[in-house]
C-alpha positions in Angstrom: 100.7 55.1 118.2 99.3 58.2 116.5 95.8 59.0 116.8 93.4 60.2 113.7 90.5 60.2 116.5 90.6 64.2 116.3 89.6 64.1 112.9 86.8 61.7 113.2 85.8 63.9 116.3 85.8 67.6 114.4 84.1 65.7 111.2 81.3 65.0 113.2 80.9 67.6 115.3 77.5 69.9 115.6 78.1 72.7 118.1 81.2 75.1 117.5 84.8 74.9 118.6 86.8 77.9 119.2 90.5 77.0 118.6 93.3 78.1 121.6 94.7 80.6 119.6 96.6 83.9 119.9 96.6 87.0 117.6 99.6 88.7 117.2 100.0 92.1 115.0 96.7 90.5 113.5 98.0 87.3 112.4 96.8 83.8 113.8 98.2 80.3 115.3 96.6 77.6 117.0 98.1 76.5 120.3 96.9 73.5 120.7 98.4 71.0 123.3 99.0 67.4 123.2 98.0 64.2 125.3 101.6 64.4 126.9 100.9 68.3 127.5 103.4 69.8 125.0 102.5 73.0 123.4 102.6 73.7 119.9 102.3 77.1 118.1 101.2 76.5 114.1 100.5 79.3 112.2 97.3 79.8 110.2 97.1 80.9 106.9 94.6 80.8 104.3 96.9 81.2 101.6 99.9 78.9 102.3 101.0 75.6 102.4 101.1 72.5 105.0 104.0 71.9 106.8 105.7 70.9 110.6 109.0 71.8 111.3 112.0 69.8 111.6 112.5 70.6 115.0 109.0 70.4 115.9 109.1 67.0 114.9 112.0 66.1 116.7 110.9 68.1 120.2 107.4 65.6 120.0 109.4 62.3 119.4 107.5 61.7 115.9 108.7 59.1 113.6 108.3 60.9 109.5 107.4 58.4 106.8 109.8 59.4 103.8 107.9 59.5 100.5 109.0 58.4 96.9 110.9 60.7 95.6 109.2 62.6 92.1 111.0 63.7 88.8 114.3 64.4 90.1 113.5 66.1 93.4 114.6 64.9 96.7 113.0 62.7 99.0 110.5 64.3 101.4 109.0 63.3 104.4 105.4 63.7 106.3 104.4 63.1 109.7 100.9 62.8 111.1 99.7 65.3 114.1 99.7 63.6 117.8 96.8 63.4 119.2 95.4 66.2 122.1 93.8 67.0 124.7 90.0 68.0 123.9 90.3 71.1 126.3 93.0 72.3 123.7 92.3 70.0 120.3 92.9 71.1 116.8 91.4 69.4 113.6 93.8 67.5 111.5 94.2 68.0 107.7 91.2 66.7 106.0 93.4 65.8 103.0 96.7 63.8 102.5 95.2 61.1 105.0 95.8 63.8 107.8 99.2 63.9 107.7 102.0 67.5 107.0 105.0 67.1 105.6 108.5 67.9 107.5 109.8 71.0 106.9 113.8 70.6 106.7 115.7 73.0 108.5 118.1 74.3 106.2 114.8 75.4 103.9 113.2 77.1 107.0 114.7 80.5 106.3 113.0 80.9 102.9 109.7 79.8 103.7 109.1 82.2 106.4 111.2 80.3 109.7 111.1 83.3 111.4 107.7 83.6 111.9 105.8 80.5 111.7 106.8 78.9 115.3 106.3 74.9 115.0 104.7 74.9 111.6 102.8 76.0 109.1 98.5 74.9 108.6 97.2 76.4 105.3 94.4 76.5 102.1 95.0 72.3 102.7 93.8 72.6 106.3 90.7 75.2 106.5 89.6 73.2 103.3 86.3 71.1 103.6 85.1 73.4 106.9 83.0 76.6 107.7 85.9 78.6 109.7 85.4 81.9 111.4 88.0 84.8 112.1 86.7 87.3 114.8 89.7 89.8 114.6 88.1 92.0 117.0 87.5 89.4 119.4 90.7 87.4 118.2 88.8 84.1 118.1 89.2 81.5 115.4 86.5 79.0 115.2 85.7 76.0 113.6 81.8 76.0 113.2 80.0 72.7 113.4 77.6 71.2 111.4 74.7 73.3 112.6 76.2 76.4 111.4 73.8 79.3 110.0 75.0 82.6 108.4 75.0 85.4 110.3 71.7 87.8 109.4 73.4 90.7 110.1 76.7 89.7 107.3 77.2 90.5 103.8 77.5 87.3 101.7 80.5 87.6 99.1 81.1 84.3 96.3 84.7 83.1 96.5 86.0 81.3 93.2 88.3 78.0 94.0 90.0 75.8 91.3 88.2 73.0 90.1 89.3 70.6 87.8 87.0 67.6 86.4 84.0 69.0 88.5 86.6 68.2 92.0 88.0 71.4 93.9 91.2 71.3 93.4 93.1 73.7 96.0 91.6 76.0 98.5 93.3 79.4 97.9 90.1 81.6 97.4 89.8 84.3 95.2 87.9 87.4 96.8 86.8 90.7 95.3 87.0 93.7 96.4 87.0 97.5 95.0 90.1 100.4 95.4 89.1 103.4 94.1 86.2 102.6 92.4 87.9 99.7 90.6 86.9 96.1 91.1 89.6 93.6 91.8 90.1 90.0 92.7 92.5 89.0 95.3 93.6 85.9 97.6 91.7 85.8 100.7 95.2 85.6 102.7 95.0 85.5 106.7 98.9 84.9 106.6 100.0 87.6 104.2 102.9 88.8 106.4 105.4 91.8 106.2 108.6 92.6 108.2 109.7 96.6 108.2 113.1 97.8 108.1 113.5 100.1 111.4 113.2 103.2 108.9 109.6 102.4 107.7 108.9 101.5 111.7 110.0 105.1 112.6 108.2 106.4 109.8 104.9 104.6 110.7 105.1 105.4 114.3 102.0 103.1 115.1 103.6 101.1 118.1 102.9 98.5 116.1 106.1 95.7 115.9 108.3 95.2 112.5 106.7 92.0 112.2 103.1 92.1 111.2 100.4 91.4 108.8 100.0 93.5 105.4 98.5 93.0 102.4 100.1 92.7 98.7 99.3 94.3 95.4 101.2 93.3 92.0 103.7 96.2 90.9 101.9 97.6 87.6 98.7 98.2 90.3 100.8 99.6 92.4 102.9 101.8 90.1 98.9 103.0 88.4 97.7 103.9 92.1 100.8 106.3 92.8 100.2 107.8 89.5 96.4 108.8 90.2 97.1 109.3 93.6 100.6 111.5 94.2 98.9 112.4 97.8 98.8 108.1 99.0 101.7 107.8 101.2 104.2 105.7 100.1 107.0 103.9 102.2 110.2 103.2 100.0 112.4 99.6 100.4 110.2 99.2 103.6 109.9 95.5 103.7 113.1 93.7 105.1 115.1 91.7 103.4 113.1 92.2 99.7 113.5 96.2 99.7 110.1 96.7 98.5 107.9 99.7 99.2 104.3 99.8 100.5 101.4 102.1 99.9 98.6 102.9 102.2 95.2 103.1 100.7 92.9 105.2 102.1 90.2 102.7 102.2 89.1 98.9 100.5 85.5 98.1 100.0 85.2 94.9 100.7 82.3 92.7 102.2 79.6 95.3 102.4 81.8 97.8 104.2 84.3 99.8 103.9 87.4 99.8 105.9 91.1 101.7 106.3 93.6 102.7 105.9 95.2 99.5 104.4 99.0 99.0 103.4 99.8 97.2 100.3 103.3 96.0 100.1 104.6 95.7 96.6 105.2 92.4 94.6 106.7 91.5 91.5 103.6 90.6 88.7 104.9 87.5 87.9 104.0 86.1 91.7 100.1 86.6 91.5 99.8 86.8 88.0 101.4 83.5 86.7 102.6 81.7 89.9 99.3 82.1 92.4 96.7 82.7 90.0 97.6 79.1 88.3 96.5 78.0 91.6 93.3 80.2 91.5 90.2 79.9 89.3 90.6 83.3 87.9 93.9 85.7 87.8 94.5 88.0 91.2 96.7 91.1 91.6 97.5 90.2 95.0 96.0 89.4 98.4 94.0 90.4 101.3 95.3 90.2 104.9 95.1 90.8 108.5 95.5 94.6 108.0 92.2 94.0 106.4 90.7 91.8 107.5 91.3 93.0 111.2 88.1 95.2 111.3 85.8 92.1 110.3 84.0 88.9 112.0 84.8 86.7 108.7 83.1 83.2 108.0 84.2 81.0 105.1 82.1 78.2 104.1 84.6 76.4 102.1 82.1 73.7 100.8 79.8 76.4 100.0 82.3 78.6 98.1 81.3 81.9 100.1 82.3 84.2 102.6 80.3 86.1 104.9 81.8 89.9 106.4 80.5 91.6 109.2 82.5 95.1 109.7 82.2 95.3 113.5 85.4 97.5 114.1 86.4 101.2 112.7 83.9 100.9 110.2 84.2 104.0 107.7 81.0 105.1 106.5 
Protein backbone atom coordinates (compact mmCIF):
# COMPACT_ATOMS: atom_id res chain seq x y z
CA UNK A 1 0.00 0.00 0.00
CA UNK A 2 1.22 3.42 -0.84
CA UNK A 3 1.62 5.93 1.83
CA UNK A 4 0.34 9.82 1.50
CA UNK A 5 1.73 10.05 5.33
CA UNK A 6 4.74 12.26 3.93
CA UNK A 7 2.43 14.73 2.76
CA UNK A 8 0.41 15.02 5.88
CA UNK A 9 3.93 15.09 7.63
CA UNK A 10 5.61 18.18 5.50
CA UNK A 11 1.99 19.96 5.58
CA UNK A 12 2.26 20.21 9.10
CA UNK A 13 5.57 20.70 9.75
CA UNK A 14 7.16 23.93 11.85
CA UNK A 15 10.89 23.67 11.87
CA UNK A 16 12.80 23.36 8.32
CA UNK A 17 13.76 20.31 6.25
CA UNK A 18 16.71 20.34 4.09
CA UNK A 19 16.14 17.97 1.22
CA UNK A 20 19.12 15.05 0.35
CA UNK A 21 20.03 16.74 -2.66
CA UNK A 22 23.01 17.12 -4.99
CA UNK A 23 24.04 20.16 -7.20
CA UNK A 24 25.42 19.41 -10.28
CA UNK A 25 26.77 22.21 -12.85
CA UNK A 26 24.26 24.25 -10.71
CA UNK A 27 21.26 22.35 -11.25
CA UNK A 28 19.21 20.39 -8.42
CA UNK A 29 17.59 16.80 -7.65
CA UNK A 30 16.39 15.34 -4.58
CA UNK A 31 17.69 11.97 -3.60
CA UNK A 32 15.41 10.83 -1.46
CA UNK A 33 15.28 7.13 -0.42
CA UNK A 34 12.47 4.87 0.16
CA UNK A 35 11.19 2.55 3.14
CA UNK A 36 12.73 -0.43 1.18
CA UNK A 37 16.06 1.71 0.79
CA UNK A 38 15.96 2.37 -2.91
CA UNK A 39 17.36 5.64 -4.14
CA UNK A 40 15.81 7.84 -6.41
CA UNK A 41 17.29 10.91 -8.21
CA UNK A 42 14.21 13.49 -9.38
CA UNK A 43 15.18 16.53 -10.80
CA UNK A 44 13.96 19.92 -9.57
CA UNK A 45 12.76 22.55 -11.63
CA UNK A 46 10.78 25.52 -11.04
CA UNK A 47 9.68 25.79 -14.44
CA UNK A 48 8.74 22.29 -15.60
CA UNK A 49 6.33 19.69 -15.41
CA UNK A 50 5.55 16.51 -13.09
CA UNK A 51 6.48 13.43 -14.10
CA UNK A 52 8.26 9.66 -13.04
CA UNK A 53 9.81 7.66 -15.50
CA UNK A 54 8.80 4.53 -17.00
CA UNK A 55 11.56 2.80 -15.80
CA UNK A 56 11.52 4.33 -12.43
CA UNK A 57 8.23 3.00 -12.08
CA UNK A 58 9.06 -0.26 -12.98
CA UNK A 59 12.58 -0.49 -10.86
CA UNK A 60 10.14 0.41 -7.50
CA UNK A 61 7.38 -2.23 -8.29
CA UNK A 62 4.56 0.53 -8.56
CA UNK A 63 1.28 -0.27 -9.93
CA UNK A 64 0.09 3.20 -12.47
CA UNK A 65 -3.59 3.97 -12.51
CA UNK A 66 -4.38 4.72 -16.34
CA UNK A 67 -6.56 7.80 -16.66
CA UNK A 68 -9.50 8.57 -19.18
CA UNK A 69 -8.23 9.36 -22.12
CA UNK A 70 -9.18 13.40 -23.31
CA UNK A 71 -10.06 14.71 -26.90
CA UNK A 72 -8.37 12.33 -28.90
CA UNK A 73 -5.13 11.91 -27.01
CA UNK A 74 -3.85 8.72 -25.67
CA UNK A 75 -4.34 7.22 -22.52
CA UNK A 76 -1.96 8.29 -19.70
CA UNK A 77 -1.09 6.98 -16.62
CA UNK A 78 0.01 8.38 -12.90
CA UNK A 79 1.43 6.78 -10.04
CA UNK A 80 1.69 8.05 -6.51
CA UNK A 81 5.32 8.40 -4.69
CA UNK A 82 6.26 5.41 -2.14
CA UNK A 83 6.62 6.27 0.98
CA UNK A 84 10.43 7.05 2.72
CA UNK A 85 12.49 7.00 5.15
CA UNK A 86 12.28 10.37 7.34
CA UNK A 87 16.16 10.58 7.48
CA UNK A 88 15.85 10.95 3.63
CA UNK A 89 11.88 12.08 2.96
CA UNK A 90 10.69 14.23 0.21
CA UNK A 91 7.18 16.06 0.14
CA UNK A 92 4.73 14.72 -2.25
CA UNK A 93 2.79 16.88 -4.82
CA UNK A 94 0.41 19.04 -3.06
CA UNK A 95 -1.81 18.85 -6.16
CA UNK A 96 -3.38 16.02 -8.30
CA UNK A 97 -4.11 14.08 -4.96
CA UNK A 98 -0.25 13.59 -4.70
CA UNK A 99 0.23 11.60 -7.41
CA UNK A 100 2.95 12.11 -11.06
CA UNK A 101 2.13 10.84 -14.04
CA UNK A 102 4.43 8.03 -15.95
CA UNK A 103 6.57 9.20 -18.25
CA UNK A 104 6.60 6.60 -21.31
CA UNK A 105 9.82 5.73 -22.52
CA UNK A 106 9.76 6.28 -26.07
CA UNK A 107 8.81 10.16 -25.19
CA UNK A 108 11.86 10.37 -22.73
CA UNK A 109 14.18 11.62 -25.37
CA UNK A 110 12.21 14.85 -26.01
CA UNK A 111 11.40 15.89 -22.73
CA UNK A 112 14.93 16.02 -21.52
CA UNK A 113 15.73 11.82 -20.79
CA UNK A 114 19.01 12.57 -20.64
CA UNK A 115 19.27 14.54 -17.86
CA UNK A 116 16.42 14.11 -15.53
CA UNK A 117 17.51 10.64 -13.73
CA UNK A 118 14.19 8.95 -12.28
CA UNK A 119 11.91 11.87 -12.96
CA UNK A 120 10.97 15.10 -13.23
CA UNK A 121 9.31 17.42 -9.79
CA UNK A 122 8.27 20.96 -11.13
CA UNK A 123 6.06 24.54 -10.83
CA UNK A 124 3.15 21.53 -9.59
CA UNK A 125 5.53 20.44 -6.75
CA UNK A 126 7.28 23.60 -5.08
CA UNK A 127 3.61 25.05 -5.33
CA UNK A 128 1.80 25.85 -1.97
CA UNK A 129 5.42 25.95 0.02
CA UNK A 130 8.20 28.51 1.13
CA UNK A 131 11.27 26.68 -0.71
CA UNK A 132 14.90 27.82 -0.38
CA UNK A 133 17.85 27.39 -2.87
CA UNK A 134 21.33 27.95 -1.20
CA UNK A 135 23.52 27.60 -4.48
CA UNK A 136 26.49 28.46 -2.55
CA UNK A 137 25.89 26.06 0.00
CA UNK A 138 24.05 23.67 -2.43
CA UNK A 139 21.11 23.14 -0.05
CA UNK A 140 17.49 23.02 -0.98
CA UNK A 141 15.14 23.40 1.78
CA UNK A 142 11.67 23.23 2.49
CA UNK A 143 10.93 25.91 5.22
CA UNK A 144 8.27 25.09 7.82
CA UNK A 145 5.57 26.97 9.00
CA UNK A 146 7.65 29.21 11.26
CA UNK A 147 9.45 30.58 8.46
CA UNK A 148 10.57 34.45 8.58
CA UNK A 149 12.31 36.42 5.80
CA UNK A 150 15.68 36.88 5.92
CA UNK A 151 16.55 40.72 7.21
CA UNK A 152 19.46 40.80 5.33
CA UNK A 153 17.38 39.80 1.65
CA UNK A 154 15.93 41.95 -0.99
CA UNK A 155 12.17 41.14 -1.29
CA UNK A 156 11.19 40.94 -5.18
CA UNK A 157 6.98 40.34 -6.19
CA UNK A 158 6.52 37.30 -8.49
CA UNK A 159 3.34 37.39 -10.76
CA UNK A 160 1.47 33.73 -11.00
CA UNK A 161 -1.66 33.00 -13.08
CA UNK A 162 -4.79 33.32 -11.51
CA UNK A 163 -8.00 32.58 -12.86
CA UNK A 164 -11.43 33.19 -10.97
CA UNK A 165 -9.36 34.61 -7.91
CA UNK A 166 -7.61 30.60 -7.77
CA UNK A 167 -3.78 30.42 -8.73
CA UNK A 168 -3.76 28.58 -11.47
CA UNK A 169 -0.04 27.22 -12.26
CA UNK A 170 3.10 28.02 -10.43
CA UNK A 171 5.62 29.18 -13.18
CA UNK A 172 6.64 32.63 -11.63
CA UNK A 173 7.36 35.55 -13.46
CA UNK A 174 10.50 37.52 -12.10
CA UNK A 175 11.97 40.84 -13.12
CA UNK A 176 15.03 41.66 -13.64
CA UNK A 177 17.17 44.47 -15.59
CA UNK A 178 20.07 43.94 -18.63
CA UNK A 179 21.47 46.94 -19.62
CA UNK A 180 19.47 49.27 -17.99
CA UNK A 181 16.31 47.64 -19.42
CA UNK A 182 13.69 46.04 -17.25
CA UNK A 183 12.49 42.53 -18.15
CA UNK A 184 10.31 39.82 -16.85
CA UNK A 185 11.37 36.37 -17.00
CA UNK A 186 10.52 32.70 -15.59
CA UNK A 187 12.08 32.06 -12.34
CA UNK A 188 13.58 28.59 -13.90
CA UNK A 189 15.96 26.42 -11.46
CA UNK A 190 15.90 23.75 -14.39
CA UNK A 191 16.68 25.82 -17.44
CA UNK A 192 19.27 23.43 -18.83
CA UNK A 193 21.86 23.64 -21.79
CA UNK A 194 24.10 20.90 -23.44
CA UNK A 195 27.29 22.46 -25.53
CA UNK A 196 28.60 21.00 -28.54
CA UNK A 197 32.50 20.10 -27.82
CA UNK A 198 33.31 23.41 -29.93
CA UNK A 199 31.53 25.96 -27.56
CA UNK A 200 33.17 23.58 -24.57
CA UNK A 201 36.66 24.30 -26.01
CA UNK A 202 35.75 27.81 -26.57
CA UNK A 203 34.47 28.31 -22.98
CA UNK A 204 37.31 26.62 -21.39
CA UNK A 205 35.71 26.89 -17.83
CA UNK A 206 36.18 23.11 -16.74
CA UNK A 207 32.80 23.18 -16.54
CA UNK A 208 30.91 19.82 -18.16
CA UNK A 209 28.67 20.11 -21.67
CA UNK A 210 25.84 19.58 -19.59
CA UNK A 211 24.86 22.43 -17.33
CA UNK A 212 22.54 25.12 -16.37
CA UNK A 213 22.00 28.41 -18.65
CA UNK A 214 19.58 30.72 -18.98
CA UNK A 215 17.30 31.68 -22.13
CA UNK A 216 16.43 34.91 -23.91
CA UNK A 217 13.80 35.08 -26.87
CA UNK A 218 15.64 35.68 -30.33
CA UNK A 219 14.46 39.42 -31.24
CA UNK A 220 16.27 40.26 -27.50
CA UNK A 221 18.83 38.53 -28.35
CA UNK A 222 19.49 39.64 -31.94
CA UNK A 223 18.80 43.79 -30.14
CA UNK A 224 21.63 42.94 -27.45
CA UNK A 225 24.39 41.89 -30.24
CA UNK A 226 23.41 44.96 -32.12
CA UNK A 227 24.20 47.43 -29.05
CA UNK A 228 26.74 45.38 -27.83
CA UNK A 229 29.28 44.01 -30.96
CA UNK A 230 31.94 43.59 -27.93
CA UNK A 231 29.32 40.68 -25.86
CA UNK A 232 30.78 37.45 -26.73
CA UNK A 233 28.77 35.37 -28.59
CA UNK A 234 28.97 31.42 -29.07
CA UNK A 235 27.49 30.30 -32.57
CA UNK A 236 25.23 26.73 -32.91
CA UNK A 237 26.60 26.10 -29.24
CA UNK A 238 23.71 24.19 -27.84
CA UNK A 239 23.54 20.47 -28.92
CA UNK A 240 21.20 19.12 -30.82
CA UNK A 241 19.08 22.70 -31.46
CA UNK A 242 22.24 24.55 -33.03
CA UNK A 243 21.46 27.73 -31.24
CA UNK A 244 24.03 30.33 -30.09
CA UNK A 245 24.46 31.84 -26.60
CA UNK A 246 25.56 35.22 -25.47
CA UNK A 247 27.18 36.11 -22.24
CA UNK A 248 26.05 39.19 -20.53
CA UNK A 249 28.25 41.03 -18.66
CA UNK A 250 26.01 41.27 -15.66
CA UNK A 251 21.90 40.84 -14.65
CA UNK A 252 20.50 42.91 -11.85
CA UNK A 253 18.41 41.00 -10.24
CA UNK A 254 17.29 40.84 -6.49
CA UNK A 255 19.08 43.76 -5.14
CA UNK A 256 22.44 42.72 -6.59
CA UNK A 257 24.10 42.49 -9.35
CA UNK A 258 25.73 39.31 -10.62
CA UNK A 259 27.85 37.89 -13.82
CA UNK A 260 28.69 37.07 -16.25
CA UNK A 261 25.44 35.17 -17.36
CA UNK A 262 25.01 33.10 -20.68
CA UNK A 263 21.78 33.36 -22.48
CA UNK A 264 21.12 30.60 -24.89
CA UNK A 265 18.87 31.60 -27.70
CA UNK A 266 15.13 30.60 -28.19
CA UNK A 267 12.74 31.00 -30.83
CA UNK A 268 9.95 33.98 -29.77
CA UNK A 269 7.16 31.90 -30.17
CA UNK A 270 8.32 29.62 -27.00
CA UNK A 271 8.09 32.35 -24.18
CA UNK A 272 6.02 34.70 -25.92
CA UNK A 273 2.92 32.61 -26.85
CA UNK A 274 3.56 29.07 -25.51
CA UNK A 275 5.08 30.02 -21.68
CA UNK A 276 3.73 33.32 -21.22
CA UNK A 277 0.01 31.73 -21.72
CA UNK A 278 0.96 29.96 -18.66
CA UNK A 279 2.30 33.18 -16.96
CA UNK A 280 0.28 36.22 -15.68
CA UNK A 281 2.17 38.55 -17.77
CA UNK A 282 4.38 37.88 -21.21
CA UNK A 283 8.36 36.87 -20.51
CA UNK A 284 11.21 36.87 -22.98
CA UNK A 285 12.72 34.00 -21.39
CA UNK A 286 14.02 32.56 -18.04
CA UNK A 287 16.37 32.73 -15.28
CA UNK A 288 18.49 29.79 -14.26
CA UNK A 289 21.18 28.26 -12.28
CA UNK A 290 23.94 30.29 -14.05
CA UNK A 291 22.11 32.98 -12.18
CA UNK A 292 20.84 32.05 -9.70
CA UNK A 293 24.09 30.30 -8.53
CA UNK A 294 25.52 33.42 -6.72
CA UNK A 295 22.25 33.69 -4.53
CA UNK A 296 20.54 32.14 -1.14
CA UNK A 297 16.88 32.28 -2.92
CA UNK A 298 13.55 31.89 -0.90
CA UNK A 299 10.15 31.67 -2.64
CA UNK A 300 7.13 32.04 -0.73
CA UNK A 301 4.79 30.63 -3.20
CA UNK A 302 1.63 31.43 -1.10
CA UNK A 303 2.86 34.79 -0.63
CA UNK A 304 3.73 35.47 -4.25
CA UNK A 305 7.39 36.75 -3.48
CA UNK A 306 10.84 35.95 -3.61
CA UNK A 307 13.54 36.88 -1.36
CA UNK A 308 17.64 37.25 -2.84
CA UNK A 309 20.51 37.38 -0.93
CA UNK A 310 23.75 37.73 -3.27
CA UNK A 311 26.24 35.92 -0.97
CA UNK A 312 28.73 34.75 -3.75
CA UNK A 313 30.85 36.91 -6.57
CA UNK A 314 28.79 39.71 -5.85
CA UNK A 315 29.70 42.63 -8.42
CA UNK A 316 29.42 45.87 -7.00
Amino acid sequence: MLSVLPLLVFAAADAPHTLPTRFVADRVYVTPQTASGATLSLYTDSGGGLFLTEQAVKRLQLTPKTLPAADGQPAQQSVTLPAFKPSASIPLPAEHGGALMVMPEAMQKGHGGAFVGDGMLGEAWFGGHVWTWDYPAEHLVLEGAGWRADAQATRVALGFKSENGERSANFARLPMRIDGKALDVLFDTGATTELVPEALAALRDKGPAQRATSFIVSSQFDAWHAAHPDWRVLEKAEQGSGMDMIEVPQVEVGGARVGPVWFTRRPDKNFHDFMSSLMDGRVEGALGGDALRHFRVTVDYPGAAAYFRCTRDCLR
